[in-house]
C-alpha positions as CSV (number, residue, x, y, z in Angstrom):
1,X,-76.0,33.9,-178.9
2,X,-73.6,31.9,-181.1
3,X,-75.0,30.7,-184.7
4,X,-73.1,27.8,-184.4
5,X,-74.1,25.8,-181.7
6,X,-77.9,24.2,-180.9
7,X,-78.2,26.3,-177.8
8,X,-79.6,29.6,-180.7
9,X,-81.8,27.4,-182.4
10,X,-85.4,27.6,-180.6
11,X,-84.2,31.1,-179.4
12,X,-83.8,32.1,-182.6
13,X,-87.2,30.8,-184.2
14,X,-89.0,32.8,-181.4
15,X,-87.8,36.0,-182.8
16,X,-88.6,34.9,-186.4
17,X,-92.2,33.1,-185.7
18,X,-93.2,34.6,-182.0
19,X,-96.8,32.7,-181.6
20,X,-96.7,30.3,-184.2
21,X,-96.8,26.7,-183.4
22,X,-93.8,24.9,-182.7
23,X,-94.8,21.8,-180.9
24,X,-98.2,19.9,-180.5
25,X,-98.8,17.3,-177.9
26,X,-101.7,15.4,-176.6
27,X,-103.2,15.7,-173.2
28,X,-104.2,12.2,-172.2
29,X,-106.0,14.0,-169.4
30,X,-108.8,15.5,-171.5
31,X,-108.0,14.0,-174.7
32,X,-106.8,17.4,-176.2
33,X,-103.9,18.6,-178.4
34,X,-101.8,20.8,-176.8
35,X,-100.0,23.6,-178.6
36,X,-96.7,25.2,-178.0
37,X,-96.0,28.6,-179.7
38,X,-92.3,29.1,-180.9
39,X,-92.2,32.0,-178.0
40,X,-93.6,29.4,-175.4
41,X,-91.1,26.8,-176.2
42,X,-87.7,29.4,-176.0
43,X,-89.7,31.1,-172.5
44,X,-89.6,27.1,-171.3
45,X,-86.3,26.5,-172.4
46,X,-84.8,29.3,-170.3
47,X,-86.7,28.2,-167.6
48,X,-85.4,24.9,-167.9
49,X,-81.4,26.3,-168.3
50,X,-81.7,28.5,-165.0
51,X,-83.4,25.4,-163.4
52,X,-80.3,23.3,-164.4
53,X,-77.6,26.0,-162.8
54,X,-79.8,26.4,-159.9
55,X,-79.5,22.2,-159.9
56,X,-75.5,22.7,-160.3
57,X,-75.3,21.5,-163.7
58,X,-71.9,21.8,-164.7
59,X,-70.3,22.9,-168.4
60,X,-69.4,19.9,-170.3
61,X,-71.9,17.6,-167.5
62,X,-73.7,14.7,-169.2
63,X,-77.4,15.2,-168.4
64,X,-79.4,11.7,-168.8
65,X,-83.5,11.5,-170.5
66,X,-85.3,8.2,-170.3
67,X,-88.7,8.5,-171.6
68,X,-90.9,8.1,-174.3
69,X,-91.1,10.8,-176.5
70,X,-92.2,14.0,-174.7
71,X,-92.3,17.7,-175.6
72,X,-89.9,17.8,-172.1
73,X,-87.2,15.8,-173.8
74,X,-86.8,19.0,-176.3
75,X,-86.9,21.4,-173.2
76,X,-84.3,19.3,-171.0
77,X,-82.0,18.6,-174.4
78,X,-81.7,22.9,-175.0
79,X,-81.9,24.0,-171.7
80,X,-79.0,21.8,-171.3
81,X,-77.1,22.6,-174.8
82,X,-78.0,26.3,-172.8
83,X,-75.4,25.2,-169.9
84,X,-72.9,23.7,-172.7
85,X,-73.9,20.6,-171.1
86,X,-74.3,17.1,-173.0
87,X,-77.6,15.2,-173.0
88,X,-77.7,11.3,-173.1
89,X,-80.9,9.5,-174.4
90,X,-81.6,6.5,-173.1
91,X,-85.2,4.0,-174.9
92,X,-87.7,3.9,-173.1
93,X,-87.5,0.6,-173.0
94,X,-84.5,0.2,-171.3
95,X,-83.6,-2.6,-169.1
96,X,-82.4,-2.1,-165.3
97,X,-79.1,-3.2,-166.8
98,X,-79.3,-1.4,-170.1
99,X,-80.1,1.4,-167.6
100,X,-77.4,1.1,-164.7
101,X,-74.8,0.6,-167.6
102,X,-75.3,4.1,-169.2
103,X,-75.7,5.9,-166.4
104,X,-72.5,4.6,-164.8
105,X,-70.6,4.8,-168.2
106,X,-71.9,8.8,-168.5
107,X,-71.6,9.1,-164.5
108,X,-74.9,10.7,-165.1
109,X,-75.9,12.7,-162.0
110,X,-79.0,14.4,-163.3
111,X,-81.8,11.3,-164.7
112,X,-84.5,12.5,-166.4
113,X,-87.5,10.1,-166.4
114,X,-91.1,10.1,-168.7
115,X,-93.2,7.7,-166.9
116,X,-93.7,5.4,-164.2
117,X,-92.1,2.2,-165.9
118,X,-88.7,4.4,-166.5
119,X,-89.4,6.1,-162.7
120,X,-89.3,2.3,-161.4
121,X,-86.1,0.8,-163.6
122,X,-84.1,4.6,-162.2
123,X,-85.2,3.8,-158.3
124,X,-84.3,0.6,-158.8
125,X,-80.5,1.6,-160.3
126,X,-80.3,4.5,-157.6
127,X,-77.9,2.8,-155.4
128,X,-75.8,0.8,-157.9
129,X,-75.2,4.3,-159.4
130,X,-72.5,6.1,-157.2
131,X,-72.9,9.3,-159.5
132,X,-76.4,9.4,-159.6
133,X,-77.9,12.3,-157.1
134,X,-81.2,13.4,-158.3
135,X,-84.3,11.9,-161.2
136,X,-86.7,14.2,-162.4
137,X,-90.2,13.1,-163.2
138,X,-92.3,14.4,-166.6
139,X,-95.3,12.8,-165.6
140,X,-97.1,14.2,-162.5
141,X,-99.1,11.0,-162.2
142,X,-95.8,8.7,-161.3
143,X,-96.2,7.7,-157.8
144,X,-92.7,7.4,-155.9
145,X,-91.6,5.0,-153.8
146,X,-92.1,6.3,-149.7
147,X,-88.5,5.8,-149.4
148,X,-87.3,8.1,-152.2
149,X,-86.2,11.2,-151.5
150,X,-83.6,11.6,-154.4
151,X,-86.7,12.8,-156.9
152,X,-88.6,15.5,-157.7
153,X,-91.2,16.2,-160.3
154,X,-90.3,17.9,-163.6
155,X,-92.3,21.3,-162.8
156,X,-90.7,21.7,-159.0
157,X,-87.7,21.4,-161.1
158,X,-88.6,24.3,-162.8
159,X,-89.9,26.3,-160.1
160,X,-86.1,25.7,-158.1
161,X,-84.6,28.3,-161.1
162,X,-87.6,30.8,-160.8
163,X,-86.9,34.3,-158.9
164,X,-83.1,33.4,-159.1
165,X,-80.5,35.6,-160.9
166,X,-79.3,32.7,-163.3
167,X,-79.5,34.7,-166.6
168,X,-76.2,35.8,-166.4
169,X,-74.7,32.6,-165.7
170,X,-76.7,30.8,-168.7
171,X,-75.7,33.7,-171.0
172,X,-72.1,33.4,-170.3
173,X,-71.8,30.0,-170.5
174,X,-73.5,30.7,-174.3
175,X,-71.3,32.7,-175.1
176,X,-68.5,30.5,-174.7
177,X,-70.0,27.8,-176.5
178,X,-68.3,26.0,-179.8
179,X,-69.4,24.2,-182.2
180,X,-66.8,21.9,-180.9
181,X,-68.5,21.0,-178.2
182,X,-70.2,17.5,-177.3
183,X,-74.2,17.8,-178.1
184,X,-75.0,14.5,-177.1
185,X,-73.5,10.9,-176.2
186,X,-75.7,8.1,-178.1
187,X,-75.3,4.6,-176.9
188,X,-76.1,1.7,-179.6
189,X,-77.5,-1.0,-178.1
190,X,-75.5,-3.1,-180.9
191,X,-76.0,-6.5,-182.2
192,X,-73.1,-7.7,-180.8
193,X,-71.1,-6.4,-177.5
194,X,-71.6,-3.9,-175.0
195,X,-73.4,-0.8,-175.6
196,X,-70.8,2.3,-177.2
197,X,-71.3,5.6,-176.7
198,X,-71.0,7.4,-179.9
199,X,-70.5,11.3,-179.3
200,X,-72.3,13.8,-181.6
201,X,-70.7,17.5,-181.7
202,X,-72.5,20.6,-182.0
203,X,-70.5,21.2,-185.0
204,X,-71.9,17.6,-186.5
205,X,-75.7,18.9,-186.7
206,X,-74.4,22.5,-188.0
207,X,-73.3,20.2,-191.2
208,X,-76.8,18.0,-191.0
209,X,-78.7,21.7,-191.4
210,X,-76.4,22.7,-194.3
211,X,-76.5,19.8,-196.5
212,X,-80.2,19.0,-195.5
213,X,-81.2,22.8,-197.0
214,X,-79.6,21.4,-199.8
215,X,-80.8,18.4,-200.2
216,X,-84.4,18.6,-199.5
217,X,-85.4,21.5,-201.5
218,X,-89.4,21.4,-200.6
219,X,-89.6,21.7,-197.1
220,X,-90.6,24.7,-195.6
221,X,-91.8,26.2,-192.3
222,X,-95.3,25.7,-193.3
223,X,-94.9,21.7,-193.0
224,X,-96.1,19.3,-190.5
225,X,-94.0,16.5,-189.1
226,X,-95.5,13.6,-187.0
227,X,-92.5,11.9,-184.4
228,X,-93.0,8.4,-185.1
229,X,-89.3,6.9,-183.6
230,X,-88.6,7.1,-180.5
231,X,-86.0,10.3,-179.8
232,X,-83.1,8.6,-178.7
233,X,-82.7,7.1,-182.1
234,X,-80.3,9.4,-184.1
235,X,-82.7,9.4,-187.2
236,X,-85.6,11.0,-185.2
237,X,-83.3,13.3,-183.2
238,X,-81.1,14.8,-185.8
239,X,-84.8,14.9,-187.5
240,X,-86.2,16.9,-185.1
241,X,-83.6,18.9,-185.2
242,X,-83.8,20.1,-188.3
243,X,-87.3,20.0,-188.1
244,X,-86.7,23.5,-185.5
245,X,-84.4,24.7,-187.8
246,X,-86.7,25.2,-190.5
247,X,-89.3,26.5,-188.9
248,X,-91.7,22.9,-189.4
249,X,-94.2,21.9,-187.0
250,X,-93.3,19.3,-184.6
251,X,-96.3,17.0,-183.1
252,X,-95.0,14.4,-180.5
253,X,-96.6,11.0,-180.4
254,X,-96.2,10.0,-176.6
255,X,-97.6,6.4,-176.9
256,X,-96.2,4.2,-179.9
257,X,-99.2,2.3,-179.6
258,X,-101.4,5.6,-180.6
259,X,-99.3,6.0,-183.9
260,X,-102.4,4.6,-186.7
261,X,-104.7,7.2,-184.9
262,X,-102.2,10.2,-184.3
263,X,-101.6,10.4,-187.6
264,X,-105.0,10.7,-189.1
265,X,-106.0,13.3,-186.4
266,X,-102.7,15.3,-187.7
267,X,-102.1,14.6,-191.4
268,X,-98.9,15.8,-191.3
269,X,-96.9,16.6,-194.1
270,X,-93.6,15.0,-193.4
271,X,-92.7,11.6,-191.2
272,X,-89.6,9.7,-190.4
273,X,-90.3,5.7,-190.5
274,X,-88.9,2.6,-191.2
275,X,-89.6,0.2,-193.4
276,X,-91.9,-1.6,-190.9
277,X,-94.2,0.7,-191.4
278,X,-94.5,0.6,-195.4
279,X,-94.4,-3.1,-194.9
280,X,-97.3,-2.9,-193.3
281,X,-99.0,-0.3,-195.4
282,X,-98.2,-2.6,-198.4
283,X,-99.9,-6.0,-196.5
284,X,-103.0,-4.3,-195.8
285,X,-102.9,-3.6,-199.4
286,X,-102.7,-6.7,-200.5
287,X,-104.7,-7.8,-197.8
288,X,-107.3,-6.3,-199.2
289,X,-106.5,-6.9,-203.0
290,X,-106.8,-10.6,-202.2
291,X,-110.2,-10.6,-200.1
292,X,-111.6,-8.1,-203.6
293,X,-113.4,-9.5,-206.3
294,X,-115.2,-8.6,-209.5
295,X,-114.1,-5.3,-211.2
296,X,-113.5,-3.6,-208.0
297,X,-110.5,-5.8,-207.7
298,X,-109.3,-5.3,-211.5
299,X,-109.6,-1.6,-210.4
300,X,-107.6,-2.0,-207.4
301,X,-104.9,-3.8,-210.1
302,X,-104.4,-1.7,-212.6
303,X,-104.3,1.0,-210.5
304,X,-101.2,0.2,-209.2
305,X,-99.9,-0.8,-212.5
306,X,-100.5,2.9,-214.0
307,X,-99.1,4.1,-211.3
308,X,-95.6,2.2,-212.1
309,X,-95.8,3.4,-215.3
310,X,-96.4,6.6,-214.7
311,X,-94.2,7.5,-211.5
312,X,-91.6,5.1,-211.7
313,X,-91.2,4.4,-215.5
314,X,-91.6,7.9,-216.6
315,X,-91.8,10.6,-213.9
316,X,-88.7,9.0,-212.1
317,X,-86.4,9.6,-215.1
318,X,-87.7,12.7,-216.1
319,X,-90.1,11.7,-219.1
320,X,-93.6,12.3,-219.6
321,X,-96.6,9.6,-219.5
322,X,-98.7,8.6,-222.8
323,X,-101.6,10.5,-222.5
324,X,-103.6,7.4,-222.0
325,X,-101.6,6.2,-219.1
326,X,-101.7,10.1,-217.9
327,X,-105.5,10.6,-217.9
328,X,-105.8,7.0,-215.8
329,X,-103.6,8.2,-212.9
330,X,-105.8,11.4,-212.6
331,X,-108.3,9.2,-212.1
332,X,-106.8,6.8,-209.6
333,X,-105.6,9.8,-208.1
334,X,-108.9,11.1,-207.3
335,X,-110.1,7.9,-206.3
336,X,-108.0,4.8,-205.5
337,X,-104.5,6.6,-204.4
338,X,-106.6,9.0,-202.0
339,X,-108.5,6.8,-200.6
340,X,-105.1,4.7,-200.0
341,X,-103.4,7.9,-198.8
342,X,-106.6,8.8,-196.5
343,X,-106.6,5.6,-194.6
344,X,-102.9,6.1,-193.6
345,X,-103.8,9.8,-193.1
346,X,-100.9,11.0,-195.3
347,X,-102.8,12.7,-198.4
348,X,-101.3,16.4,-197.3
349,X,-97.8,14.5,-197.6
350,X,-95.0,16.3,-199.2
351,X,-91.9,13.9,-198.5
352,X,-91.3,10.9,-196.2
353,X,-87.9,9.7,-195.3
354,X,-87.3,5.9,-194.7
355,X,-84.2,4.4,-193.7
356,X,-83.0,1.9,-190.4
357,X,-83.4,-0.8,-192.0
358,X,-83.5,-2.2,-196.2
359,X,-86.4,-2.0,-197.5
360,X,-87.0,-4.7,-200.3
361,X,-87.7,-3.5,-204.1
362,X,-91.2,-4.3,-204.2
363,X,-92.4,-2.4,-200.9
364,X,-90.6,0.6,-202.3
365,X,-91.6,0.5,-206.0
366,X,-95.3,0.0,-204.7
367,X,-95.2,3.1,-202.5
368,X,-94.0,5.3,-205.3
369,X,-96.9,3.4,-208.1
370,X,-99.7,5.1,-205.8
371,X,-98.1,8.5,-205.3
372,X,-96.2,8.5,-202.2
373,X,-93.0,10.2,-201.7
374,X,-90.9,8.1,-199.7
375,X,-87.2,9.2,-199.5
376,X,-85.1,6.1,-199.2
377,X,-81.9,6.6,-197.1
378,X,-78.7,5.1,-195.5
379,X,-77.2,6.5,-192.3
380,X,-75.6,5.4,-189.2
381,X,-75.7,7.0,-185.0
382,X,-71.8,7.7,-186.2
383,X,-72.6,9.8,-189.4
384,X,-75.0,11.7,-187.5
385,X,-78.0,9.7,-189.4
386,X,-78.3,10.7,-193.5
387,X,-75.3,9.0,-195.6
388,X,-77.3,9.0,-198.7
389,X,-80.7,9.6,-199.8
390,X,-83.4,9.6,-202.7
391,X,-85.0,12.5,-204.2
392,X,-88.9,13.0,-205.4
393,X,-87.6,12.1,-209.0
394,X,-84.2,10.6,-210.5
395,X,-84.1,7.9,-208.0
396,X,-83.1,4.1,-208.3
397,X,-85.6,1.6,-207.1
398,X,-83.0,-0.5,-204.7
399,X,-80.7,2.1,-204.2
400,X,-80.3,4.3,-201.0
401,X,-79.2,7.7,-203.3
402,X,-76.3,10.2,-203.3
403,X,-74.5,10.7,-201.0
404,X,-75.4,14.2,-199.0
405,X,-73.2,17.1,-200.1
406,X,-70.0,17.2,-198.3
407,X,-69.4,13.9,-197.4
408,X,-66.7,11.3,-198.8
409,X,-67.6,8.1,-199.4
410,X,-65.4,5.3,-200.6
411,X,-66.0,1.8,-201.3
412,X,-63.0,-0.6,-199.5
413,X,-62.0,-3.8,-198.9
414,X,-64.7,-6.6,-198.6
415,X,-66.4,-3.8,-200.5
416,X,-67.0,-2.4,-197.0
417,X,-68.5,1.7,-197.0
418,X,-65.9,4.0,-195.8
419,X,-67.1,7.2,-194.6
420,X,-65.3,10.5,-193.8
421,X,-66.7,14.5,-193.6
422,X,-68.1,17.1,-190.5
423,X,-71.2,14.5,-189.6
424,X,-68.7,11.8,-188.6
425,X,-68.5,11.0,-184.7
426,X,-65.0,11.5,-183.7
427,X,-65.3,8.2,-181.8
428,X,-67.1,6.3,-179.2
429,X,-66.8,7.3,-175.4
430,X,-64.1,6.6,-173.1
431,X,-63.5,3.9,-175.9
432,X,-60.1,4.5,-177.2
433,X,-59.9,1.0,-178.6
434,X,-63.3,0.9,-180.4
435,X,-62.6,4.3,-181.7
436,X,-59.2,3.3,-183.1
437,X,-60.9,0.4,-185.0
438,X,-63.8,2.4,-186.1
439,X,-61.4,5.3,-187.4
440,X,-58.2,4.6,-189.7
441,X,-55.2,6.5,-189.5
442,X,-56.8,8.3,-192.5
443,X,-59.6,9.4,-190.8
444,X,-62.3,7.1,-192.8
445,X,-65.0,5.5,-190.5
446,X,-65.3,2.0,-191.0
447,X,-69.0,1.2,-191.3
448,X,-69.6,-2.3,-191.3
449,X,-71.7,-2.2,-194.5
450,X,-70.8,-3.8,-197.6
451,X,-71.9,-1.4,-200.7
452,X,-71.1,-0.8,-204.1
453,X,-71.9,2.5,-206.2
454,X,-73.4,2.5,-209.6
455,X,-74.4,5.8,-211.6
456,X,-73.3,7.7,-208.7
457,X,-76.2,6.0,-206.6
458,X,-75.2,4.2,-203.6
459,X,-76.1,0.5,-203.3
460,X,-76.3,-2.2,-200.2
461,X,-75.4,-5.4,-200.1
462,X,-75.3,-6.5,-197.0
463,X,-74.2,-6.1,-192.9
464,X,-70.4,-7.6,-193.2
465,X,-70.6,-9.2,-189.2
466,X,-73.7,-10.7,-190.5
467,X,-72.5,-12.5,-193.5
468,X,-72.7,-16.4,-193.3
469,X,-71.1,-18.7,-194.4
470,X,-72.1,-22.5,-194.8
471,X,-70.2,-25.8,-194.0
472,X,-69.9,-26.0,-198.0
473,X,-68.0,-22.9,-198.2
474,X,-70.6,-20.8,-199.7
475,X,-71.2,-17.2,-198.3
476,X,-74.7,-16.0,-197.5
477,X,-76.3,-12.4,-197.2
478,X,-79.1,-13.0,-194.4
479,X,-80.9,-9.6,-194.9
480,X,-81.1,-10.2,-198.9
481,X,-83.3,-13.0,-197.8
482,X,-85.1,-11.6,-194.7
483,X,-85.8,-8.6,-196.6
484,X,-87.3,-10.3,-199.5
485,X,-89.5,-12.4,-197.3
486,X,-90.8,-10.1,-194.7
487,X,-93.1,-8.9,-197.2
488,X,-95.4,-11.7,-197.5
489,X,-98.8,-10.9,-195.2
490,X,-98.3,-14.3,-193.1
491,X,-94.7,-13.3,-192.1
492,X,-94.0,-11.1,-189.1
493,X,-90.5,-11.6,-188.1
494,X,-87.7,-13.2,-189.9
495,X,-84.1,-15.3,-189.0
496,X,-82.3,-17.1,-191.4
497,X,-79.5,-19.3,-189.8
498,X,-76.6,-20.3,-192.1
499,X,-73.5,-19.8,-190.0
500,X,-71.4,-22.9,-190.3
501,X,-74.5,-25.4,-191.5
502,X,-74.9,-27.6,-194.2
503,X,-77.9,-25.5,-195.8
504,X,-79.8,-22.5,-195.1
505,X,-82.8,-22.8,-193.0
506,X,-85.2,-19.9,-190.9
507,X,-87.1,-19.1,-187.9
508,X,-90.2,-17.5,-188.7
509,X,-92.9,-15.0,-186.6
510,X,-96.0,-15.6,-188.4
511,X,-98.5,-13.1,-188.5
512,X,-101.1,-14.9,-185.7
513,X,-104.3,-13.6,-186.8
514,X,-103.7,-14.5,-190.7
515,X,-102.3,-17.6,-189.7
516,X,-106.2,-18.1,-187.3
517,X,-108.0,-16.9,-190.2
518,X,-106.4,-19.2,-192.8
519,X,-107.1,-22.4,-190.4
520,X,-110.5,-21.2,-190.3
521,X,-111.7,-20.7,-193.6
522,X,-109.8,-24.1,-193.9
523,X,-112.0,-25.9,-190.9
524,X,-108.4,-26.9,-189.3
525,X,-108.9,-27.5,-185.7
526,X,-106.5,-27.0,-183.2
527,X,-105.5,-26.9,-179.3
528,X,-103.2,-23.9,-179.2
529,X,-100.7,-21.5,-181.2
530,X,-98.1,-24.0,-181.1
531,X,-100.3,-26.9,-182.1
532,X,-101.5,-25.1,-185.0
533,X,-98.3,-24.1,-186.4
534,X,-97.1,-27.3,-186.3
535,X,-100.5,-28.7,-188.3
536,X,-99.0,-30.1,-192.0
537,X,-101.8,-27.9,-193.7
538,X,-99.5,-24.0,-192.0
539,X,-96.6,-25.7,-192.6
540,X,-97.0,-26.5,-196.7
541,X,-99.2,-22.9,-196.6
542,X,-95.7,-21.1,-195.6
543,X,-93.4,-23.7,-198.0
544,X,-95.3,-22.8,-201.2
545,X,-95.4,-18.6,-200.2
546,X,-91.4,-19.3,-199.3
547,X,-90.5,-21.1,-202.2
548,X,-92.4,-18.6,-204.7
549,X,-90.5,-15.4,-202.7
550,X,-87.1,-17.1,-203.2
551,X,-87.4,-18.5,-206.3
552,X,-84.8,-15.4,-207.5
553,X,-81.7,-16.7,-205.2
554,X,-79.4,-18.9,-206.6
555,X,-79.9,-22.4,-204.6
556,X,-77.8,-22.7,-202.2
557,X,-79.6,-19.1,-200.6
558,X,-83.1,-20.7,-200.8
559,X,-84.4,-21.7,-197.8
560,X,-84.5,-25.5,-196.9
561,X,-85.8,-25.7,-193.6
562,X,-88.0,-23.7,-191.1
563,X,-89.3,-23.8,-188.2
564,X,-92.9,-21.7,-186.9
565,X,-92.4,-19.9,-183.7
566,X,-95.6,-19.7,-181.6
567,X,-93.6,-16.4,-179.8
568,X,-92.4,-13.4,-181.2
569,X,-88.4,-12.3,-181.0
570,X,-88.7,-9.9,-178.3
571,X,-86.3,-7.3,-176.2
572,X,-87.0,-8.6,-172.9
573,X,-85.4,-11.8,-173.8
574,X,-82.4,-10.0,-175.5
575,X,-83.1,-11.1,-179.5
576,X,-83.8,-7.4,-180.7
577,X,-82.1,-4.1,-180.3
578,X,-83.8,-1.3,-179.6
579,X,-84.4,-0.4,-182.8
580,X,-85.5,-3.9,-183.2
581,X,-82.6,-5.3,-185.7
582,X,-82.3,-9.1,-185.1
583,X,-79.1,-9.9,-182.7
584,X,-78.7,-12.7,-184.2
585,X,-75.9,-14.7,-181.4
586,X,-78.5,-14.1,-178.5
587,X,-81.5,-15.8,-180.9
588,X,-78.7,-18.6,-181.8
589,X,-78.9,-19.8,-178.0
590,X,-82.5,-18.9,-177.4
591,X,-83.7,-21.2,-180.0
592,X,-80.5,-23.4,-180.6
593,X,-82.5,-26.4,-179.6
594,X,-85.2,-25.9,-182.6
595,X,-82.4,-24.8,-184.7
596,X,-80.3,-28.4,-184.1
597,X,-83.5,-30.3,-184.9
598,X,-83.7,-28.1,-188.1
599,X,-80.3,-29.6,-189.1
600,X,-80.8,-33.8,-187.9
601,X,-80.5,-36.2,-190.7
């Protein structure tokens, strides 16, 4: 088997590790983790390749999987790498459009579906699809429609390639593989357009292993990594990738909803998230802080204040505490940080990477205070995910790191990030014109982000579609703000409209069950969500938290206006991605009539 192409990788590990775990899942049948041993997960993954010849999987085919997270993703995804054959993710949460789209762009004969919401929406598409001729069920519990007879479930699949002389077919189409060839097609659901597919070579991930070794110098094969985002998302797949190639544990969340729990019953070592998740980490903190009195509270303060001093004044730049300030944190460490670390279930935790989103100053200079190492980063589905990351010590509180090894970057015009090196997609899918304004003549890709580099750390400023810019001429950075506010523990979701007004003004997702509270303890009565968010006692509550937050932002940034959104922005109705960025167009005609009465004289 060739060293240079995905299809070695599990193969590979079952020689080195034989019955050592590779994969942990729960059985929602009997409420059990499930274990996989390296040797189990290579003997599935050739079951899975002969399955796909005896299917008629062609070389070069795209192969579709739309599911939640599920050890079978891994086993469809390398038995198909196995057949030199491309695998398309597609969320979960997909849309029957969003669905029928991808399938027809990919002319997808072979749907792979995880449960019976994702069983329905492929039914559904069946006959707008002319390519599509078979789905393939995970979960044995899915109950198919009386007039399907297009679908099978994932272990008859299986059982078609059992008994049949395949091997030799599999192992020659191995040998022939490249690292040239096309791993997988990722469609971004965008904030503007149509979805694109960006294609990810073999050869891509080959680099991702090499400058990852590098890069990350403490992770070894005796780690534990929880899957928090969903697999389709380049982040958690080129993650799990290298995850095999190291040897590290993988445990597979199935239900995002089980996420709080899964972690404490796995403590896992390692974690991808985004900064939702330390957003939220850091509101329960101060959530707590605030409802503290006495000297447990002044405890619960100056812990965090040693632990700035200590990790991110001194330890980050490679000095050593006062003794005073040294002794404390061994303190806190025993006691407040653990306890902290404990509740999250992350007190085994060597590194967690962070990126998808920016994550504001004060989040990240909090998480490093109590002892938490959180790897900042920058990437992009077209650079294969990591661009740039921080390190355990010597990083920049605001900055997303250095660059990986082996990758150019260059600052351009509009102070735009150019990219170019092996992790770059070589363009978008059957999009000739997207890839030709995506990739110059030079070969740089053309990001979209607007950065700027200072002591050799990368910086963002903002997306450059998403810049504003007022009736008064003045340009505005909506994340800046967003970022800055999403912090506060009454604020849920965040959308600052600018574009072509007079001043800046927001639509806001409060946190509901703060928001209850507060009118509680306050004895403000009300009808409903809306009526309350509309009472003058919420609405000054939210104008003095916004005005202290922005105070920092020159004036014509700050927030005039805003209105309390008894709804949250949600994917049904179009306003979030998948990955849940903001598309902000699609919320400017959802809301456009609360937004004009923002704006009346």
């Amino acid at each position: 088997m060739t060293n240079h192409h995905l299809s070695a990788l599990v193969h590979h590990q079952a020689e080195k590790y034989g019955e050592k775990i590779a994969l942990k899942y729960r059985d929602y049948d009997t409420a059990q983790w499930v274990s996989v041993s390296w040797s189990n997960f290579s003997d599935i993954i050739k079951k899975t390749a002969d399955a796909f010849v005896a299917l008629g999987i062609r070389e070069e085919e795209n192969v579709a999987i739309f599911s939640q997270n599920k050890p079978e993703c891994f086993y469809v995804d390398f038995g198909a790498f196995a057949n030199r054959a491309v695998t398309v993710p597609l969320y979960a949460t997909s849309s029957s459009s969003q669905a029928q789209y991808i399938v027809n762009d990919a002319e997808i004969r072979f749907l792979f579906v995880g449960e019976q919401l994702q069983y329905d929406v492929a039914f559904s598409i069946l006959s707008l699809c002319p390519s599509l001729q078979k789905i393939v069920i995970f979960d044995r519990s899915v109950v198919k429609d009386p007039r399907d007879i297009a679908s099978v479930y994932f272990d008859e699949f299986i059982q078609t390639g059992e008994g049949l002389t395949h091997y030799d077919t599999v192992e020659e189409r191995t040998k022939r593989a490249s690292e040239d060839d096309l791993a997988n097609i990722l469609y971004t659901s965008g904030t503007t357009g149509e979805p694109k597919g960006v294609m990810i070579h073999h050869s891509c991930y080959m680099e991702v292993f090499r400058t990852h070794d590098e890069r990350l110098k403490t992770m070894t094969d005796q780690d534990i990594s929880m899957n928090f985002l969903p697999l389709t998302h380049i982040f958690e797949k080129a993650w799990c990738y290298l995850c095999i190639h190291k040897g590290v544990q993988i445990c597979v969340n199935l239900r995002p909803a089980d996420i709080q729990t899964t972690i404490k019953e796995i403590r896992p070592t390692l974690m991808c998230s985004v900064p939702r998740f330390w957003e939220k980490v850091y509101a329960g903190v101060q959530e707590k802080i605030a409802e503290t009195t006495g000297l447990k509270k002044s405890l619960m303060l100056d812990a965090i204040k040693i632990g700035k001093i200590h990790n991110v004044d001194y330890l980050r730049v490679g000095k050593t505490p006062p003794l005073l300030v040294q002794m404390k944190y061994k303190f806190y460490e025993k006691t407040i940080y653990l306890l902290l670390k404990k509740t999250i279930g992350i007190e085994n935790g060597n590194f967690f990477p962070t990126a998808g989103a920016a994550i504001s100053d004060e989040i990240c200079e909090f998480v490093h205070s109590v002892g938490i190492d959180m790897l900042t980063g920058y990437g992009l589905t077209e650079s294969t995910a990591t661009v740039s990351c921080t390190w355990k010590t010597g990083y920049e509180i605001g900055s997303v790191g250095d660059v990986m090894p082996g990758l150019e970057v260059k600052i351009g015009d509009e102070n735009e990030i150019l990219l170019r090196g092996k992790t770059i997609t070589k363009g978008y899918y059957k999009k000739s014109e997207a890839t030709a304004a995506a990739i110059d003549a030079e070969g740089w890709f053309h990001t979209g982000d607007a950065g700027y580099f200072k002591d050799g750390q990368l910086y963002l400023t903002e997306r450059l579609k998403d810049l504003f810019k007022t009736s008064n001429g003045k340009y505005i950075a909506p994340q800046a703000l967003e970022t800055k506010l999403v912090v506060d523990r009454y604020i849920d979701q965040i959308a600052i409209v600018a574009d072509q007004r007079k001043f800046v003004s927001a639509l806001i997702v409060p946190v509901y069950g703060f928001v209850e509270e507060y009118a509680k303890q306050k004895g403000i009565a009300y009808q409903s969500r809306a009526d309350l968010l509309e009472k003058p006692e919420i609405i000054n509550l939210f104008k003095g938290r916004i005005d202290t937050l922005q105070q920092l932002f020159a004036h014509y940034e700050q927030i005039k206006r805003f209105t309390l959104l008894p709804e949250p922005f949600s994917m049904e109705r179009g306003e979030l991605t998948n990955t849940l960025k903001l598309r902000r167009a699609v919320i400017s005609r959802n809301y456009k009539e609360q937004i004009d009465k923002m704006y009346e004289e």
